[in-house]
C-alpha positions as CSV (number, residue, x, y, z in Angstrom):
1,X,-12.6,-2.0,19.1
2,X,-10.5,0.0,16.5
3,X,-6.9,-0.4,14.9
4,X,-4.9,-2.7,12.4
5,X,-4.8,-5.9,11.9
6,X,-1.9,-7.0,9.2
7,X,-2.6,-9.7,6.5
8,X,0.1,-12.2,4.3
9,X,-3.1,-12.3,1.8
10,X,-1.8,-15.8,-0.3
11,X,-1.9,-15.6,-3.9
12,X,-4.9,-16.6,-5.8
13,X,-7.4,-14.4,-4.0
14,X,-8.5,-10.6,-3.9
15,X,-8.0,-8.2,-1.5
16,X,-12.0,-8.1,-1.2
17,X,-12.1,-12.4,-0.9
18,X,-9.3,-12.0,2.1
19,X,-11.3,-9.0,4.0
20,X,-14.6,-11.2,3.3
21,X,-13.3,-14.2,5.1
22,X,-11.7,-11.9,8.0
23,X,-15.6,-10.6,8.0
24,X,-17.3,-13.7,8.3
25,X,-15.0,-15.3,10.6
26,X,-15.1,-12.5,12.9
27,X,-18.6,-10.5,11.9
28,X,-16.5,-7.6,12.5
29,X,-19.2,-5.7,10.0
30,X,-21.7,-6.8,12.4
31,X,-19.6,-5.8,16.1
32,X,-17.5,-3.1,14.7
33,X,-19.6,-1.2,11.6
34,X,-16.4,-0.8,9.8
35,X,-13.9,-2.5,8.2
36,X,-11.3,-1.5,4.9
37,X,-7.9,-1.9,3.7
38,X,-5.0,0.3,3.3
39,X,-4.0,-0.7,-0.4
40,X,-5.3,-3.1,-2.7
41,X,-2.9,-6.1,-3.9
42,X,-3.7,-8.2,-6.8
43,X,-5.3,-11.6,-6.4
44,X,-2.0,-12.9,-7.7
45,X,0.1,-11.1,-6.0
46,X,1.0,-11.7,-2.4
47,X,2.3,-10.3,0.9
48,X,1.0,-7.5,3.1
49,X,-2.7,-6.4,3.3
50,X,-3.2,-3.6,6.0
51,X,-6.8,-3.6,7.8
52,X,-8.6,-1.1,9.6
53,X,-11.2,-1.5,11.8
54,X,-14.5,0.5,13.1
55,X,-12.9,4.1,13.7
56,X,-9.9,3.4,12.5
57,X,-10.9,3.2,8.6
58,X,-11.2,6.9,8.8
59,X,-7.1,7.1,8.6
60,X,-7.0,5.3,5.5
61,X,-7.5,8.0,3.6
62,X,-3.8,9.0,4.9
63,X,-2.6,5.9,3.5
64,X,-3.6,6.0,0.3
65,X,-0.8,6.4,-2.2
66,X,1.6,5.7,1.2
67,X,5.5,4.1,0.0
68,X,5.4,0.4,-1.0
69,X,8.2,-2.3,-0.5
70,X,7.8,-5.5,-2.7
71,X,10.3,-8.6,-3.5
72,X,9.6,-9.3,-7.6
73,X,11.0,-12.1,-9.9
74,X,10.7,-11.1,-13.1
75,X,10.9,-13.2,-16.2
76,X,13.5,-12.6,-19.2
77,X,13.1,-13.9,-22.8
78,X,9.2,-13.0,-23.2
79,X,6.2,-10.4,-22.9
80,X,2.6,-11.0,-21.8
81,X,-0.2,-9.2,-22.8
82,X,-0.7,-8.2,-19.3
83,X,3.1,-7.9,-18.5
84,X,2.7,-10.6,-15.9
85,X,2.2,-14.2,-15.4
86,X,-1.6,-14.4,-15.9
87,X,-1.0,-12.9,-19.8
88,X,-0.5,-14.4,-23.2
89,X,2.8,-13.9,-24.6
90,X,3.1,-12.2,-27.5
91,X,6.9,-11.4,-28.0
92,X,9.8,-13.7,-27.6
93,X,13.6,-12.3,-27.4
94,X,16.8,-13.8,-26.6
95,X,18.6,-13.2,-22.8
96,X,21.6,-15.5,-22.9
97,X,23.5,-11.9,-23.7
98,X,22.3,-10.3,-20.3
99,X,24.9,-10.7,-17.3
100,X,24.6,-9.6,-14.0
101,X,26.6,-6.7,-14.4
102,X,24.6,-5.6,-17.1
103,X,21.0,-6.0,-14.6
104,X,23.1,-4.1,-12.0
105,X,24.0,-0.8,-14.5
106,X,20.2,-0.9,-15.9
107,X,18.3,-0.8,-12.9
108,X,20.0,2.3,-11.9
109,X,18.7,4.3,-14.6
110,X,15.2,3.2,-12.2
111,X,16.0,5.2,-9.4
112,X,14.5,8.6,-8.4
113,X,11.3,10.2,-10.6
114,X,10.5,8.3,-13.3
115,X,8.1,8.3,-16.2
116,X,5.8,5.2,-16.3
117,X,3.3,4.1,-18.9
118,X,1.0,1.9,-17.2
119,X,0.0,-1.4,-18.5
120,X,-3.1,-2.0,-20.9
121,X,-4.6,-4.2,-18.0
122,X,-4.8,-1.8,-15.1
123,X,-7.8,-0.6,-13.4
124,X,-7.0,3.3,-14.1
125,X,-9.9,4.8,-15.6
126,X,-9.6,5.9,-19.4
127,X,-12.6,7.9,-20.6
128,X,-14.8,7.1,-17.4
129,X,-14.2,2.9,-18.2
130,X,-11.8,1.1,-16.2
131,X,-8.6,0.0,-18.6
132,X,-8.4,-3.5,-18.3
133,X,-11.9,-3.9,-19.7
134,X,-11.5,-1.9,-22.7
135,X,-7.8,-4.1,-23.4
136,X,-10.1,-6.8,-22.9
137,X,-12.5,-6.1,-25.9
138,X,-9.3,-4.6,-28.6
139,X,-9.8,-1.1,-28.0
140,X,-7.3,0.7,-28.7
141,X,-6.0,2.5,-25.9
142,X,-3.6,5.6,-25.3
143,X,-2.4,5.2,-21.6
144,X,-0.9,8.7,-20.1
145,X,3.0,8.7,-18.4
146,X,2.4,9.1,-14.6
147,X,5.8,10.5,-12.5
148,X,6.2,7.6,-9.6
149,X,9.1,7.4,-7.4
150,X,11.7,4.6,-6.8
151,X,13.4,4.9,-4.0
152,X,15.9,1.7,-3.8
153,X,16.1,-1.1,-6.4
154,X,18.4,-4.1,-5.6
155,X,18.8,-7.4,-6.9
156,X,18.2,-10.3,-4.7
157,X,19.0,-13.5,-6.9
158,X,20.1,-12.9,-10.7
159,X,20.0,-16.7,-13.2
160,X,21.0,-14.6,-15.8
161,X,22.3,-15.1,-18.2
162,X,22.1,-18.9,-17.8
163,X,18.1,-19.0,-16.8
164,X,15.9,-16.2,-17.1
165,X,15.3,-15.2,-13.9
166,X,15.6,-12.1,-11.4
167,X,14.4,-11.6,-8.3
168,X,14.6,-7.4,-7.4
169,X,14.0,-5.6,-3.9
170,X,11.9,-2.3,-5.2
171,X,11.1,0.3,-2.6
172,X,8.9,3.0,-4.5
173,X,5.8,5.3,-3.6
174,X,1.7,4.6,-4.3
175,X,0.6,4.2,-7.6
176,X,4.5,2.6,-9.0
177,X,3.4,-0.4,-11.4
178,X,6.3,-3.1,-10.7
179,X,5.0,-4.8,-14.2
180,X,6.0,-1.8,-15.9
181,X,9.7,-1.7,-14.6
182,X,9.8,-5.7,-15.7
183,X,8.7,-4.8,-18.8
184,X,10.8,-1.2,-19.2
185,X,13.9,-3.8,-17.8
186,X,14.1,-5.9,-20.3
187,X,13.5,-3.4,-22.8
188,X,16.3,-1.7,-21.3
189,X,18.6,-5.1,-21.6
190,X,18.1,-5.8,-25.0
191,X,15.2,-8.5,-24.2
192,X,11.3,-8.8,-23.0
193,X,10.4,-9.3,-19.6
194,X,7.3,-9.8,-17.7
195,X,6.5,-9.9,-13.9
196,X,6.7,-13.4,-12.8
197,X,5.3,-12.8,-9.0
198,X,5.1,-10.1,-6.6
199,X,5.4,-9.9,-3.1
200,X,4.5,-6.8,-0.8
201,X,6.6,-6.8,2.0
202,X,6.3,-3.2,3.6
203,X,2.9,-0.8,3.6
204,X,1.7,1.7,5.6
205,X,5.0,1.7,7.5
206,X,4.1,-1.8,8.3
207,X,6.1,-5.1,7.5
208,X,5.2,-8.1,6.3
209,X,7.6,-9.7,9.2
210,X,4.9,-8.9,11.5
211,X,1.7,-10.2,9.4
212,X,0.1,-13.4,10.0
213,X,-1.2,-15.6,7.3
214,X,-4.7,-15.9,6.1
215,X,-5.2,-19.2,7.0
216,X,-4.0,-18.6,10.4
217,X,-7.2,-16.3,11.2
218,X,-9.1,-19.1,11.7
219,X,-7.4,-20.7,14.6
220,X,-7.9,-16.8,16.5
221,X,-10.7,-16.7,19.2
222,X,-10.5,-13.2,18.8
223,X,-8.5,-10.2,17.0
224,X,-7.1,-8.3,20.2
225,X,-4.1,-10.6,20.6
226,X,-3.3,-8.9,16.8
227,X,-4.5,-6.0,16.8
228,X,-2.3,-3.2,15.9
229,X,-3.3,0.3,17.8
230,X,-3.9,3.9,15.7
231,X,-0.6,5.4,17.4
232,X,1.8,2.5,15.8
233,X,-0.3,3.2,12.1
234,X,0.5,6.6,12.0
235,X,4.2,6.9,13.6
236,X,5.1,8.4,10.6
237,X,3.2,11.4,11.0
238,X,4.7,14.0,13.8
239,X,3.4,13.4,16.8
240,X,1.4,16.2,19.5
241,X,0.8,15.3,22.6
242,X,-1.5,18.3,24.8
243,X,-2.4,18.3,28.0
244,X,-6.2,17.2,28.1
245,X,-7.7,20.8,28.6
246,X,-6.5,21.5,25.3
247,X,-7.7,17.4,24.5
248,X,-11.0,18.3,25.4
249,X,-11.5,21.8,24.0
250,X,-10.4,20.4,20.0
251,X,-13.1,17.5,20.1
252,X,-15.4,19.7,21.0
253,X,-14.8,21.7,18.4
254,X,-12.9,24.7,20.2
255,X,-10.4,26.7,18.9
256,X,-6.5,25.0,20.0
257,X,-3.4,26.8,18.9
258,X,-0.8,24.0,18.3
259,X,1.5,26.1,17.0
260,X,1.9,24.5,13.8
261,X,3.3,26.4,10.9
262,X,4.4,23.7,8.2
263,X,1.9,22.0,6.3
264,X,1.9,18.4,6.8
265,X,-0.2,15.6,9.0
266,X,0.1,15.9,12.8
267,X,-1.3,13.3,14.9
268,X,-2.7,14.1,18.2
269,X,-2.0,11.6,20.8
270,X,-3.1,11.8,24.6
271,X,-0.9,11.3,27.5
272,X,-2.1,7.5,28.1
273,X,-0.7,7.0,24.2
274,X,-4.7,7.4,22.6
275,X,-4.9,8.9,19.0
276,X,-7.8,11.0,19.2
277,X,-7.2,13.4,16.3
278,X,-5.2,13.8,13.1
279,X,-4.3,17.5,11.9
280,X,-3.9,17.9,8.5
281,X,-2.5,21.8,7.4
282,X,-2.2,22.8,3.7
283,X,-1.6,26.3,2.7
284,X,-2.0,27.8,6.3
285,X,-5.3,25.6,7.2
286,X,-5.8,22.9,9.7
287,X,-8.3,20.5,9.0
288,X,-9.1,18.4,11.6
289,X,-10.3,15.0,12.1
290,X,-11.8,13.7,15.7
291,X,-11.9,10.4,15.9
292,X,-13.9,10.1,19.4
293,X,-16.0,12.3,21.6
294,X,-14.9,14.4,24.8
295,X,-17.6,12.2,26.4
296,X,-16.2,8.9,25.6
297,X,-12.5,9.5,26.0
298,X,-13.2,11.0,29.6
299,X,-16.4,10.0,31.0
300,X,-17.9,12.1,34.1
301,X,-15.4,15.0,33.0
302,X,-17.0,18.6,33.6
303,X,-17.6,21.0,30.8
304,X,-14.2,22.6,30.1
């Protein structure tokens, strides 16, 4: 067995503590040798968690850095050491000044390719240590702009400027630190803001709509009835579809002219809807990766 199965990980647990406890209910380690996910979300935060399984952890690597969707109230009138909830605060400013209006002007200056300093507490690695340990022990840190991309930011549900509460709908790519636009938002608005919680609602060109909750797991006899296939994972990649001669000949390692010419990622799919292969060209190359055998795919078929 291989493909996706789609997690609404809760709050208050890891990415790793929610892939465990899909492990050990299912000993899918044991049955299938391999299991991953396609993103990691805070143990505070909650919402989709995409999971591969056996040969289907090989695609991840496709994923990685793949567009995010989240749903994020955000906190006016204070700043947190670690920009979100879980911090200390260490700055208080007034908000009662902040309308609406004035959210709905700021968070276009959000929009397209942005700079983004990324918190103190992040697990970027600064000088070979991970960040968020060396915030932990004082060190002064110097953490580099990275260019991220924000695609769509609208607000959901404003308080302001009677409570100090926002709730935004961010669409941005891999890598885009939602605590930093809180923070950079209330800068922007005259205040200090931190992230208040975070949902992930869309990942991997999954949605959360079609998750199912931790918990829920444990009721399952087995994963079929939710397993997602390779072909719905990567329908956001151009699809080929050869005839099986042509099938055959690329996983054994034959020479296939698909008569690509722009670089990209190129699935190959086989008439009975099978991915067996992904095609990844840069600069003029194709770099292939099989995913199965001729052998397996077509038992009994005669050497082509």
């Amino acid at each position: 067995m291989n493909g996706f199965i789609l997690i609404d990980k809760p709050s208050g647990i890891s990415s790793f503590q929610a892939l465990q406890q899909l492990n050990r209910r299912f000993r899918i380690q044991d049955r299938y040798g391999r299991l991953g996910h396609g993103g990691t979300l805070d143990p505070e935060a909650s919402g989709l968690l995409v999971v591969a399984i056996g040969r289907a952890t090989k695609l991840l690597r496709f994923f990685l850095g793949s567009d995010k969707r989240y749903t994020a109230e955000i906190t006016f009138g204070a700043r947190t050491n670690t920009d979100d909830a879980e911090g200390e605060v260490i700055a208080e400013a007034p908000f009662n000044h902040i309308s609406r209006s004035d959210v709905a002007q700021a968070i276009e200056r959000f929009k397209g390719r942005i700079q983004q300093i990324p918190p103190l507490f992040s697990a970027i690695h600064i000088n070979g240590k991970r960040a968020y340990k060396l915030a932990r022990k004082g060190k002064e840190i110097e953490m580099p702009p990275r260019e991220v991309e924000v695609y769509d930011i609208r607000i959901l549900d404003c308080g302001l400027p009677e409570k100090p509460t926002l709730t935004l709908d961010i669409a941005c790519s891999g890598g885009t630190y939602i605590r930093t636009i809180a923070h950079d938002l209330g800068i922007a608005l005259g205040s200090e803001a931190y992230l208040a919680s975070l949902r992930r609602t869309e990942s991997c060109h999954f949605n959360v709509k079609n998750a199912m909750p931790l918990d829920q797991f444990e009721h399952l006899q087995s994963l079929e009835s939710c397993m997602h296939t390779n072909v719905e994972a990567m329908s956001g990649f151009t699809a080929i579809r050869p005839s099986k001669k042509n099938i055959i000949r690329l996983l054994r390692g034959l020479p296939v002219n698909f008569n690509i010419s722009l670089d990209g990622i190129y699935t190959i799919i086989t008439p009975d809807d099978q991915l067996v292969a992904v095609v990844e060209r840069r600069e003029g190359k194709n770099d292939y990766l099989r995913l199965t055998t001729p052998e397996e795919l077509y038992p009994k078929t005669p050497e082509t």
